[in-house]
N, C-alpha and C positions, 0 to 999 in steps of 0.2 A: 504494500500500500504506500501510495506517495503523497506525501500530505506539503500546504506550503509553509508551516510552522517550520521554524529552523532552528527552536530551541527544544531539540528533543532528546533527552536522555535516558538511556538504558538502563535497565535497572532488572529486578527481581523481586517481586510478590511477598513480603513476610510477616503479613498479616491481614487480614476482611474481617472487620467488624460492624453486621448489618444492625440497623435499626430498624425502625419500624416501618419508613419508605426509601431510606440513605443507608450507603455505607461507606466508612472509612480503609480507604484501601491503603494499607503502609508500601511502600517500594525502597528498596533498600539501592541507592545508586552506585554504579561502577567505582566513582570516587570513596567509597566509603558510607557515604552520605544518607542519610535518609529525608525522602517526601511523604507526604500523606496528602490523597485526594481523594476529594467530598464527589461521589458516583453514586446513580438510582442503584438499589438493587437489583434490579429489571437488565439495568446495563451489565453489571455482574453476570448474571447469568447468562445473558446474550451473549456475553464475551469468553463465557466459561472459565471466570477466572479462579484460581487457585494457589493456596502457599505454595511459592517455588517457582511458576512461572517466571518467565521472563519478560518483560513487555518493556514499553518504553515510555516516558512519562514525556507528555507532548505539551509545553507552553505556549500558548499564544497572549499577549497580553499586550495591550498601547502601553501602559506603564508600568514601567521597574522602579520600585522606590527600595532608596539604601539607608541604611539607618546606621547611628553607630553613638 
């Protein structure tokens, strides 16, 4: 799949925790790093996701804000 986001990062699955219509999907990044994104359930499953896959964590966003 070719998408026009060009901030996408690899990563792997190491945790789904569904609520009631959301779930928080952890991804653990190639750097080290970890993200966490807020997905339907629905999308979950559609996507068949599970601890351990591999996927890739795709940003698109107008702004980055940096804090420090």
């Amino acid at each position: 799949m070719k998408l026009s986001a060009r901030n996408q990062l690899p990563g792997k699955v190491v945790s789904i925790n569904k609520g009631a219509t959301t779930a928080h999907v952890k991804i653990e990044l190639a750097s080290g790093l970890a993200m966490t994104s807020s997905i339907t359930n629905e999308a979950v499953d559609d996507l068949g996701l599970k601890v351990g896959d591999s996927v890739h964590a795709v940003v698109k966003a107008s702004d980055v804000m940096i804090g420090k």
